[in-house]
VOGU-3710 file (C-alpha; in Angstrom, 3 decimals, decimal comma):
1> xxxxxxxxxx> -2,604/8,020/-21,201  1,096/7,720/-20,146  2,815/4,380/-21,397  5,736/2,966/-19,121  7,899/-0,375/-20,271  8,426/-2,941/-17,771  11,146/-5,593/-17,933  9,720/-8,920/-15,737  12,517/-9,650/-13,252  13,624/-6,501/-12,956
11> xxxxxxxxxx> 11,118/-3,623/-12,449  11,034/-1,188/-9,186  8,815/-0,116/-6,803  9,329/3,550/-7,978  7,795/2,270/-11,411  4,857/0,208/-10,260  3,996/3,359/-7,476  3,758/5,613/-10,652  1,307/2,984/-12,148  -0,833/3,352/-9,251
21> xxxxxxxxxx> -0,588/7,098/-8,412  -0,406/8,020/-11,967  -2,703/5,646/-14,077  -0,013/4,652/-16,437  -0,315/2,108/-19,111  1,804/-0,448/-19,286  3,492/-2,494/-22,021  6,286/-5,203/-21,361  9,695/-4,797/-22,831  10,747/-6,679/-25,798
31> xxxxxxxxxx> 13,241/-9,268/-23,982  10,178/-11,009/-22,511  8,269/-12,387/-25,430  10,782/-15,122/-26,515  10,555/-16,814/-22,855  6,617/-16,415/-23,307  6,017/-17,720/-26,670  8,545/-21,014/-25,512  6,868/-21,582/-22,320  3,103/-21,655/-24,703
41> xxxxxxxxxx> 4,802/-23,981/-26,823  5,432/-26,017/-24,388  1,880/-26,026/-22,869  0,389/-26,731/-26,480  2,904/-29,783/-26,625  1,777/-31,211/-23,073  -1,739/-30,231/-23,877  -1,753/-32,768/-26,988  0,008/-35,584/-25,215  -1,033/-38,667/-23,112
51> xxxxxxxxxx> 0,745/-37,375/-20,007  -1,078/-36,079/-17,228  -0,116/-32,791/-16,477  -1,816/-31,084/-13,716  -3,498/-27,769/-14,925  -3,385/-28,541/-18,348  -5,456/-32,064/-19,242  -6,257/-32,491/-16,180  -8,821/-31,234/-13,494  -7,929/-29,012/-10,495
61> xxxxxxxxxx> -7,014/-28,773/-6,634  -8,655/-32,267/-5,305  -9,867/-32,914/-8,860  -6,500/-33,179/-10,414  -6,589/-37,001/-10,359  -9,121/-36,162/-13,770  -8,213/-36,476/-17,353  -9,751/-34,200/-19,696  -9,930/-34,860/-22,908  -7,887/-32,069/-25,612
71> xxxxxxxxxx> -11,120/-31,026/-27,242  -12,385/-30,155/-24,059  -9,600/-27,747/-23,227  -11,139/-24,501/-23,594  -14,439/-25,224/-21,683  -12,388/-26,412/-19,057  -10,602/-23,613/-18,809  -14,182/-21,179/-19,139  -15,307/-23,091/-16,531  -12,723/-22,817/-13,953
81> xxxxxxxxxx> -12,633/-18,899/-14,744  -16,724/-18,538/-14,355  -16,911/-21,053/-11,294  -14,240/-19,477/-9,311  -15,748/-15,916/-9,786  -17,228/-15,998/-5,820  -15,891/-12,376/-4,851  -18,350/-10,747/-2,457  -17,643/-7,314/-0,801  -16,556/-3,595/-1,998
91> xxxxxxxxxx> -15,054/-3,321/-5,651  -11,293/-2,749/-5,348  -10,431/0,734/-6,225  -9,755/1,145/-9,610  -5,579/2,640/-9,227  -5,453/-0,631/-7,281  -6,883/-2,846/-10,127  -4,413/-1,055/-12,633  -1,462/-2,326/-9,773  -3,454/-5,992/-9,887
101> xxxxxxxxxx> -3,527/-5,925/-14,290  0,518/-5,097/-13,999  1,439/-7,412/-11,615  0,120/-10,222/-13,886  1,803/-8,871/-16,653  4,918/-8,972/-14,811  4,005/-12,808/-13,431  3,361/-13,902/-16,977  6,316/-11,872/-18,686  8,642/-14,272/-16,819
111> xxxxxxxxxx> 8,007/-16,640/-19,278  7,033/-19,843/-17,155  3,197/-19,740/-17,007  2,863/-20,768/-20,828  0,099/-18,596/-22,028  0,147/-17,079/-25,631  1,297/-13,720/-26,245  -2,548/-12,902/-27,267  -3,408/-12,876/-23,717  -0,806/-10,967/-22,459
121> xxxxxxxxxx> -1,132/-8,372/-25,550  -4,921/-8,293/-24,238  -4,259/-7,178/-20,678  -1,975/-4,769/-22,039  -4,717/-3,530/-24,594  -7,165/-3,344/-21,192  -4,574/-1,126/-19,365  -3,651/1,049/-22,438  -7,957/1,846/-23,049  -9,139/1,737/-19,346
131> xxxxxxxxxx> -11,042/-0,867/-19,094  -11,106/-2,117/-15,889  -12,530/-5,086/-14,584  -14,651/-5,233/-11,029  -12,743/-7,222/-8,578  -14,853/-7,802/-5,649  -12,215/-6,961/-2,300  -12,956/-10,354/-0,437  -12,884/-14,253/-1,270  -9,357/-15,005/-1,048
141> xxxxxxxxxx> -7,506/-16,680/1,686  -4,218/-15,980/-0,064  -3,133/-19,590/-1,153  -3,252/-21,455/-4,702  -3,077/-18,196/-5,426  -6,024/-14,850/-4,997  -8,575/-17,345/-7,059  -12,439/-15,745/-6,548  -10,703/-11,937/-6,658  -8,667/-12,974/-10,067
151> xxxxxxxxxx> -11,339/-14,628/-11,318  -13,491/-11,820/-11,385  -10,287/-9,934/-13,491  -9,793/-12,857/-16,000  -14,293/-13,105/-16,611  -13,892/-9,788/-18,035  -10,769/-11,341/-20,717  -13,552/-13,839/-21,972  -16,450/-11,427/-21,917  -17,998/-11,881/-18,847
161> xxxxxxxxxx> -18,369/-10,788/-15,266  -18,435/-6,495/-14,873  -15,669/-3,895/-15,838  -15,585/-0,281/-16,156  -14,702/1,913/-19,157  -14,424/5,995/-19,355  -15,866/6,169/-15,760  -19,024/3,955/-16,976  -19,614/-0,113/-15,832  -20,599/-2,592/-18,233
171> xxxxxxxxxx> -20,883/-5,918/-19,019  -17,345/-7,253/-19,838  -18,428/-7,941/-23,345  -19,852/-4,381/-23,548  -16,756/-2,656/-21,689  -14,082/-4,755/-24,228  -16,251/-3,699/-27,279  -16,677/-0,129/-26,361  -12,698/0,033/-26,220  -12,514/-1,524/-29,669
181> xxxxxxxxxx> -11,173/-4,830/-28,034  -12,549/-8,678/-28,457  -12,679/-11,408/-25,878  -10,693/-14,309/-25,967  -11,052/-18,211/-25,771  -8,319/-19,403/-23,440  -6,095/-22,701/-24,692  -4,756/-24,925/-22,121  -3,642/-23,827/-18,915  -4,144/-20,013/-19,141
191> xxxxxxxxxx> -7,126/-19,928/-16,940  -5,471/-21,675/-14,355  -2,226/-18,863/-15,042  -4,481/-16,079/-14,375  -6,092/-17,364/-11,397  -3,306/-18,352/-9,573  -1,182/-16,011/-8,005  -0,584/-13,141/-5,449  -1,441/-10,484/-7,428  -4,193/-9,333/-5,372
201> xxxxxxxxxx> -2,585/-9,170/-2,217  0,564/-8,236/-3,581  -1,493/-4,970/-4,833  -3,422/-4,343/-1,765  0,308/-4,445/0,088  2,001/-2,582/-2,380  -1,201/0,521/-2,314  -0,168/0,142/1,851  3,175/0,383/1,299  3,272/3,695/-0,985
211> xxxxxxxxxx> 0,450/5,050/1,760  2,523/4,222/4,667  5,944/5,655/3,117  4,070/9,045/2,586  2,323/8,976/6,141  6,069/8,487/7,607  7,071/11,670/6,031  4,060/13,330/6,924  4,840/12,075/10,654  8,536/13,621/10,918
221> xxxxxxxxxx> 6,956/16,895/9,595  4,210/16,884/11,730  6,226/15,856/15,212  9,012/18,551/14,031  6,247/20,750/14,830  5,091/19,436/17,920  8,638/19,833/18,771  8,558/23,353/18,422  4,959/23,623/19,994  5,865/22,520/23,189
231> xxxxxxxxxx> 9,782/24,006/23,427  11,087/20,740/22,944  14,977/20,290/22,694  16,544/19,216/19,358  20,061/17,637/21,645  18,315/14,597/21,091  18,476/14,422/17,575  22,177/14,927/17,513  23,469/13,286/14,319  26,162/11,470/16,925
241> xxxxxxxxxx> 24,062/9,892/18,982  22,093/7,909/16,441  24,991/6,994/14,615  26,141/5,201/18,042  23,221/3,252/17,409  23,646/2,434/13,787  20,031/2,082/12,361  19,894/3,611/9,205  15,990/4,920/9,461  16,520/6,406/13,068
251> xxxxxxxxxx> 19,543/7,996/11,541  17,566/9,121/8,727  14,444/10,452/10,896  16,675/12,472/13,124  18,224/14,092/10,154  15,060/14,702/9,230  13,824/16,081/11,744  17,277/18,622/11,999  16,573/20,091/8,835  13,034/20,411/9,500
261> xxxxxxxxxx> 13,585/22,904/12,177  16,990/24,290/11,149  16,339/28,008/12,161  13,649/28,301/14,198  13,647/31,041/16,472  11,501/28,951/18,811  14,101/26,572/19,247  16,424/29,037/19,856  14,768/30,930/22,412  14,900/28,369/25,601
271> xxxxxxxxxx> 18,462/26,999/24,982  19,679/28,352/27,822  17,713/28,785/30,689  15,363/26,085/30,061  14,724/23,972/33,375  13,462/20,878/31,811  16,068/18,430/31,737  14,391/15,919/29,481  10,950/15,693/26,789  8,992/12,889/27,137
281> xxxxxxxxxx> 9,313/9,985/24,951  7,398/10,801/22,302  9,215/13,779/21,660  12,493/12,776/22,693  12,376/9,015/21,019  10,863/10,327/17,636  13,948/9,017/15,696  13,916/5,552/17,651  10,410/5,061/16,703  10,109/6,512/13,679
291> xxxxxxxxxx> 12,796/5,230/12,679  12,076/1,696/13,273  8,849/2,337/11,356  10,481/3,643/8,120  13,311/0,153/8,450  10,197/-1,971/8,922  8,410/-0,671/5,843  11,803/-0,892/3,760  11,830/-4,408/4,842  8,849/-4,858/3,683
301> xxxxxxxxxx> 9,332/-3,419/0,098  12,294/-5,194/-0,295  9,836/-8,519/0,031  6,910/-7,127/-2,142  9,441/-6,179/-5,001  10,881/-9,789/-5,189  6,869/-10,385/-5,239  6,292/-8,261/-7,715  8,373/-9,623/-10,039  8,041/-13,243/-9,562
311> xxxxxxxxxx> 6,633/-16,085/-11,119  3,316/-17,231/-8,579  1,245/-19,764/-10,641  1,051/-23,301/-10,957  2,447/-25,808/-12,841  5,262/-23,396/-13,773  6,988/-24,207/-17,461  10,996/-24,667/-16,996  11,948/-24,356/-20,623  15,816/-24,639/-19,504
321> xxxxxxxxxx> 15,406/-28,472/-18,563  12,152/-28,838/-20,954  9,669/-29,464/-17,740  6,369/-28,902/-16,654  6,354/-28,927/-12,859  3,697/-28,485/-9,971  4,689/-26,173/-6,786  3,753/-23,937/-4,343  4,522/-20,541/-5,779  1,177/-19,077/-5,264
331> xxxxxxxxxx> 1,372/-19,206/-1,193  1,496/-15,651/-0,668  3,173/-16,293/2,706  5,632/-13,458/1,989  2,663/-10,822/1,366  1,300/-11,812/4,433  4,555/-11,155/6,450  4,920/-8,155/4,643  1,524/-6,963/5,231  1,878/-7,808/8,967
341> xxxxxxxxxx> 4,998/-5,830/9,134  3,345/-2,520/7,408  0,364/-2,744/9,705  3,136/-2,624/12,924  4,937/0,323/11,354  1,592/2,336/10,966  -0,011/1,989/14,624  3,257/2,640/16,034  3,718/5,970/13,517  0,043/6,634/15,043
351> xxxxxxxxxx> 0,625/5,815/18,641  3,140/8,088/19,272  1,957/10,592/16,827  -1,010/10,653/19,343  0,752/11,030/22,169  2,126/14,357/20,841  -1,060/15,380/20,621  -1,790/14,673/23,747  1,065/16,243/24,959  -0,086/19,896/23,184
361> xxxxxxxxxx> -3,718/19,618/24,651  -2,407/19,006/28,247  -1,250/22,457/29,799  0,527/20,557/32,882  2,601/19,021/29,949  2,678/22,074/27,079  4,944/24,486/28,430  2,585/26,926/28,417  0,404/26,419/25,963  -3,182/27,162/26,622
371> xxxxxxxxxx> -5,669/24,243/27,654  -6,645/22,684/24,639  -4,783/25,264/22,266  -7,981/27,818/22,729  -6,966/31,346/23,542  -10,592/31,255/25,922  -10,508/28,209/27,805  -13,682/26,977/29,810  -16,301/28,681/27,039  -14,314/27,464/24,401
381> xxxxxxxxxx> -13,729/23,346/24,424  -10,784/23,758/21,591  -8,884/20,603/20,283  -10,137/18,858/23,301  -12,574/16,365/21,197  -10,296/16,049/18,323  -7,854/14,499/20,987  -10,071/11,830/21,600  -10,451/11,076/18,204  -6,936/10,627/17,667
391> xxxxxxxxxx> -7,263/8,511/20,581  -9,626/6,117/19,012  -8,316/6,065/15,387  -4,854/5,059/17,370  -6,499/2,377/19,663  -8,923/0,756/16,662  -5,242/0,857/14,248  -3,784/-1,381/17,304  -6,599/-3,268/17,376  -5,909/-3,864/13,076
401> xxxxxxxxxx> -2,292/-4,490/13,875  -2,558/-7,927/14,989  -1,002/-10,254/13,005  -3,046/-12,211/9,950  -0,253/-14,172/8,967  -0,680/-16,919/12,177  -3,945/-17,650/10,774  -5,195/-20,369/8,632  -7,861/-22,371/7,729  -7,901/-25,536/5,329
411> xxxxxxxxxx> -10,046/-25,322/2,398  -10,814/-27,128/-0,899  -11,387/-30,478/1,004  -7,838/-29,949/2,739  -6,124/-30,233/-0,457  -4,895/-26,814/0,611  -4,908/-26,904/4,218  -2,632/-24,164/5,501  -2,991/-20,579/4,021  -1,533/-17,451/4,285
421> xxxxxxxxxx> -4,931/-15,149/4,362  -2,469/-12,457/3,316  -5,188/-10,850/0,812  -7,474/-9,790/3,883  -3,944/-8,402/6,045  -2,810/-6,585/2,954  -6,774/-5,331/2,549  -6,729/-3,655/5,986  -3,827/-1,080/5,457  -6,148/1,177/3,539
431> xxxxxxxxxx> -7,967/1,346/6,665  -5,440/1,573/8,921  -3,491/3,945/6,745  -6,960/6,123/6,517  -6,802/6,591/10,332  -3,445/7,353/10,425  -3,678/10,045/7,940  -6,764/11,513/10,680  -3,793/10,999/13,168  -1,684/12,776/11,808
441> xxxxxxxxxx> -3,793/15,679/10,214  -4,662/16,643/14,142  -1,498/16,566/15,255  -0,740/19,177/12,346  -3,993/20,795/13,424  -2,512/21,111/16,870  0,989/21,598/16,457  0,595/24,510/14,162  -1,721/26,216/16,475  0,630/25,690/19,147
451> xxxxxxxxxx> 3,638/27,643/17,132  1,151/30,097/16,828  0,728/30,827/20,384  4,499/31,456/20,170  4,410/34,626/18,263  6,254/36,847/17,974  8,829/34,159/17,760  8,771/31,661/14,431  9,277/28,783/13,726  12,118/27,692/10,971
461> xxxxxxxxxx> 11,117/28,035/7,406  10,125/25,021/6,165  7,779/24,781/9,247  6,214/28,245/8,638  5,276/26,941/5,122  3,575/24,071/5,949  1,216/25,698/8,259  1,081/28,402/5,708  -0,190/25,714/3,933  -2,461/24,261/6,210
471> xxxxxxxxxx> -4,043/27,966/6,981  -4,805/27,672/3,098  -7,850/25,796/3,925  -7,853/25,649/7,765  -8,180/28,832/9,795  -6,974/29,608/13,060  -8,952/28,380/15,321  -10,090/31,573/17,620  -13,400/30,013/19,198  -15,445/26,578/18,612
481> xxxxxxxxxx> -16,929/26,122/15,420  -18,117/23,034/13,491  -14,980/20,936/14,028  -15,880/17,657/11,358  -14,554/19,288/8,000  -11,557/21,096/9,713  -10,629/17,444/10,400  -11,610/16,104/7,048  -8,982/18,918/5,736  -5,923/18,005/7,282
491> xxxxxxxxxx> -6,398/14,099/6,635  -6,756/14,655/2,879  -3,468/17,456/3,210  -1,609/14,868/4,620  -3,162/11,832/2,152  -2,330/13,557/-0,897  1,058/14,845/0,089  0,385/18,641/-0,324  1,944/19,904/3,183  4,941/18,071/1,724
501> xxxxxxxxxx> 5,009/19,595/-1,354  6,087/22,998/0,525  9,039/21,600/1,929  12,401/21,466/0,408  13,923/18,246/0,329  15,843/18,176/3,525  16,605/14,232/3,189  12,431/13,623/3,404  12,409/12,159/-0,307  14,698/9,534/1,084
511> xxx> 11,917/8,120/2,882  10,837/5,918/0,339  10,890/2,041/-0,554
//
């Protein structure tokens, strides 16, 4: 397995997607073990004296007010790790476990949550063998940090709880051993470093992010040839006119979009003559929505980066001024604006995406395209149904789109009383991302059959490859057949990025956090 360094404080998005979309291992660079071995000195000190310090001699959340005693440290610790393990629902995947294991490393590498090096070495070790541990998807309202779901990841550091290993589960005992690996007995505080923190929902918005970015580029590919389907004029895309405007992603999808059908023939064809004076919006506005999309998403990885990197448990060590000191780092507030924002930008890349379909199935609207994009109308029903489905997919993503950030709830006998329940907003972008990639896969669907109907006159080059791709595995639809696994197809072409593998760059790669 591929190793990558990381340097806490300063690593990238572009790293931490290749972690997830890659499997890489990860080790932290050598500048951040001096801050980590001060900050467990520190701990070790406070954990020996007569002080109360919250998280390390004493108890937690509305138990704080408790003094443990030092040779009670570690079962303390054990205990808060085992009693907060009340996950329930679907195992996170495991590339999105590998994203959770990293982001701790980073949170720890920052050298203010005073564990030993031993415990960062061992979730290291766990990412460099593979073993993963089980994180149940649900239990965490995204304040005092993602407590049942990291739980369930630190269980597996003592032994316990459920991991995988070589594509096998075990026992956490069995899946350390099996990689050659030994549990550990935590020291003071390091449970309570584990378990606190955004790492979960900082994952589950990061794994939305990277999805979304790639959906956007799959979106100006797929309305550049909806464009063409339906004879649609490129004037609006003029360079000038969104530079009038100023907004760098708009800018950036109408280039896009330019390059995309540089050439076609199509295009050519009904420049003069053409008695439309205007598309409709969701051809004509692509870069203004769009384009808003892709800015919304890089204002969103501009927050989960800081994320990423940061510090998120509590008490935090401050080894400059020699103080242990309790704060509110683990409100994932941020995620959950974050995650709101990335669920806007994907039902709005889906809405109008569907209303291009729309637009190709509707022969008062196609410019001559036949009904439903069937060469035998009336015995054959076409892209009709497939319509609707886009219609649903888009109305039940609208539906996820409301905001999770206004909600809260107070828990832990209102000790923590307002929460951010940014683990369950970041959790529904797989979903939502899922039905966009269905979206989008029919409007390929469509659109390419809709160039089709053009012949003898093509489409630009880059356009003709991607339905050369798409015709790979998808034929031509000449009459009805079983329609389910056509539409299977194009969502996993346009998941995994393969109808954007054909296309030179043309400015798409810059579509990216």
């Amino acid at each position: 397995m591929s190793e990558i360094i990381l340097t806490p404080g300063e690593t990238t998005l572009d790293q931490l997607e290749r972690v997830w979309r890659e499997g890489l291992s990860v080790r932290l660079a050598d500048s951040a073990w001096p801050g980590i071995d001060a900050a467990a000195a520190r701990i070790a000190k406070a954990a020996n004296g007569t002080v109360p310090v919250y998280g390390v001699n004493t108890g937690f959340g509305k138990l704080a007010s408790i003094k443990i005693k030092p040779e009670d440290t570690a079962t303390l610790q054990r205990n808060l790790i085992l009693s907060h393990c009340c996950g329930v629902g679907e195992p996170v995947e495991e590339e999105t476990v590998r994203l959770i294991l990293t982001l701790k490393l980073l949170s720890l590498g920052r050298g203010a949550s005073g564990v030993r090096p031993e415990v960062v070495r061992l979730i290291e070790d766990m990412l460099a063998k593979g073993v993963l541990p089980v994180i149940p998807s649900q239990g965490s309202v995204g304040a005092s940090g993602d407590l049942a779901p990291l739980a369930h990841m630190a269980a597996v550091m003592l032994g316990e709880a459920r991991a995988t290993y070589k594509g096998k589960e075990y026992s956490g005992a069995e899946a350390l051993a099996a990689a050659g690996l030994k549990p550990i007995v935590l020291a003071a505080k390091e449970g309570l470093a584990l378990i606190n923190g955004t790492q979960v929902s900082t994952a589950f918005a990061l794994a939305g992010l990277f999805t979304a970015f790639r959906m956007a580029r799959n979106a100006l590919v797929s309305s550049s040839l909806s464009t063409d389907a339906i004879m649609g004029s490129t004037a609006p895309f003029f360079d000038e006119i969104h530079q009038l405007r100023g907004h760098r992603g708009q800018i950036l999808a109408a280039r896009v979009i330019r390059d995309l059908m540089d050439g076609s023939e199509i295009r050519e064809s009904h420049r003069e003559g053409d008695t439309r004076v205007q598309d409709p919006y969701c051809i004509r506005c692509q870069p203004q929505v769009t384009g808003a999309a892709i800015d919304v998403l890089t204002q969103a990885a501009r927050t989960l980066e800081i994320e990423a990197n940061a510090a998120t448990d509590n008490p935090l060590v401050l080894t400059d001024v020699d103080q242990i000191v309790s704060g509110g780092n683990f409100h994932a507030e941020p995620v959950a604006f974050a995650a709101d924002m990335i669920a806007l930008a994907i039902a709005e890349i889906g809405a109008i995406s569907q209303r291009r379909i729309a637009l190709m199935v509707d022969p008062a609207l196609s410019h001559d395209l036949p009904p439903f994009l069937t060469p035998d109308p009336g015995l054959n029903s076409g892209l009709m149904i497939a319509e609707v489905t886009s219609a649903a997919l888009m109305s039940e993503n609208k539906h996820l789109a409301n905001p999770c950030s206004t909600d809260s709830t107070p828990t832990s006998a209102n000790q923590e009383d307002h929460v951010s329940m940014a683990a369950h907003g970041a959790r529904r972008l797989k979903r939502m991302n899922q039905n966009l990639a269905h979206i989008i896969g029919i409007e390929v669907l469509c659109a390419a059959a809709g160039v089709e109907f053009r012949a003898p006159l093509k489409t630009s080059k880059p356009l003709q490859d991607v339905i050369a791709r798409l015709r790979k595995d998808v034929s031509a639809l000449d009459q009805d057949r079983y329609m389910a696994p056509d539409l299977a197809t194009c969502a996993t072409l346009v998941a995994s990025g393969a109808l954007l593998d054909v296309i030179p760059e043309a400015h798409i790669e810059e579509v990216a956090p």
